[in-house]
N, C-alpha and C positions, 0 to 999 in steps of 0.2 A: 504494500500500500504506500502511494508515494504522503509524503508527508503536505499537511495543508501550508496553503498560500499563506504567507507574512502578510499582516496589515497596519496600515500605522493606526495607535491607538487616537482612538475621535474621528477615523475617516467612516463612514458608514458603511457597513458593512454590504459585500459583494456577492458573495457566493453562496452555495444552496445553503439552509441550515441542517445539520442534523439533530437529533429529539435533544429536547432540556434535559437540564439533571432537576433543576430548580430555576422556579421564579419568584424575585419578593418585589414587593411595594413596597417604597420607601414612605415615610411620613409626611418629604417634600414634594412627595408626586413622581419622582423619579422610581422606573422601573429597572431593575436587575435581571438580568439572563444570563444562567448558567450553563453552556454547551460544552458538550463532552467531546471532545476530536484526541481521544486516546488511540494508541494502536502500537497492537503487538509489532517488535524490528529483528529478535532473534529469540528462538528457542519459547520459550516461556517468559521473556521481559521483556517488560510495556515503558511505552512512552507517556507516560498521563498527562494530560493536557488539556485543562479546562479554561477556555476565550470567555470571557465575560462580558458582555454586552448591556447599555444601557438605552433606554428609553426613554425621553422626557416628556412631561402634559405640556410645554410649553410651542412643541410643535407635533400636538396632538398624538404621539406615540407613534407617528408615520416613520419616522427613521428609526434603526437601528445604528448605533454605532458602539465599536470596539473601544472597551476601555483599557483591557489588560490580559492578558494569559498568566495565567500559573502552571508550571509545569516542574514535572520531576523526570528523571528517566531510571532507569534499571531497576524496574517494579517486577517482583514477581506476579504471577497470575492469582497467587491466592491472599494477594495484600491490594490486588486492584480498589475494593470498593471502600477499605479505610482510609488507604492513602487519601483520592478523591474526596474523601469525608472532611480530613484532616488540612489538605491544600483549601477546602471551603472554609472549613470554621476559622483557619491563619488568617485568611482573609477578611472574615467577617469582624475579628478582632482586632486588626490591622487599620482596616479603612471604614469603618462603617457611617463611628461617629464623622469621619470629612465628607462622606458621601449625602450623609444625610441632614447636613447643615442647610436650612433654609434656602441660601444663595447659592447653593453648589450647582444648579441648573443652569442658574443666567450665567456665574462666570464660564462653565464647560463649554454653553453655547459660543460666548465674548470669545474665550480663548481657538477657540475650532474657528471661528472666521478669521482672526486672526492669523494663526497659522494657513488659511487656505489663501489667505490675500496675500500673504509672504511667498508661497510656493507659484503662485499666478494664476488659483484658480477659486 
């Protein structure tokens, strides 16, 4: 399986999705998505790699865009679904509170045009 496309984190997402792991709602309206693009590379060890994607009510939940991947590599087959468990809840600990800061929308949106006026598009 060839491994998924790089994307820059804020560009909206391009390619097919494959199934959630999870979705949450944030408190600021801001939506969270979990996608799993794991995959076995030799023998019995996995690449685990969960893209996270947000959504904002600020442009009615129509875009998708990429915030972040977490990933690990040299998973055994039978530690796949804690691992996963464990890269979610780091995160959830990590970033939660800056995610769900009241402003966290308008500035993602400011800074993504931003960076799209810089790059020339």
């Amino acid at each position: 399986m060839m491994p998924a496309q790089a994307e820059m984190p804020g560009a909206p997402a391009s390619r097919p999705t494959k199934p959630l792991l999870v979705t949450q709602q944030l408190e600021n309206g801001l939506q969270l998505e979990f996608e799993d693009l794991s995959n076995r590379y030799y023998g019995d060890y996995h690449r685990v790699c969960i893209s996270i994607y947000c959504r904002l009510a600020e442009d009615g939940y129509q875009e998708r865009y990429l915030f972040t991947s977490l990933e690990k590599m040299a998973v055994a087959g039978g530690e796949l679904a804690a691992v996963k468990q464990q890269l979610m809840e780091q995160f959830d600990q990590r970033q939660r509170s800056y995610l769900a800061r009241p402003d966290f929308p308008r500035r993602f949106l400011t800074a993504r045009r931003l960076a799209g006026a810089r790059r020339g598009y």
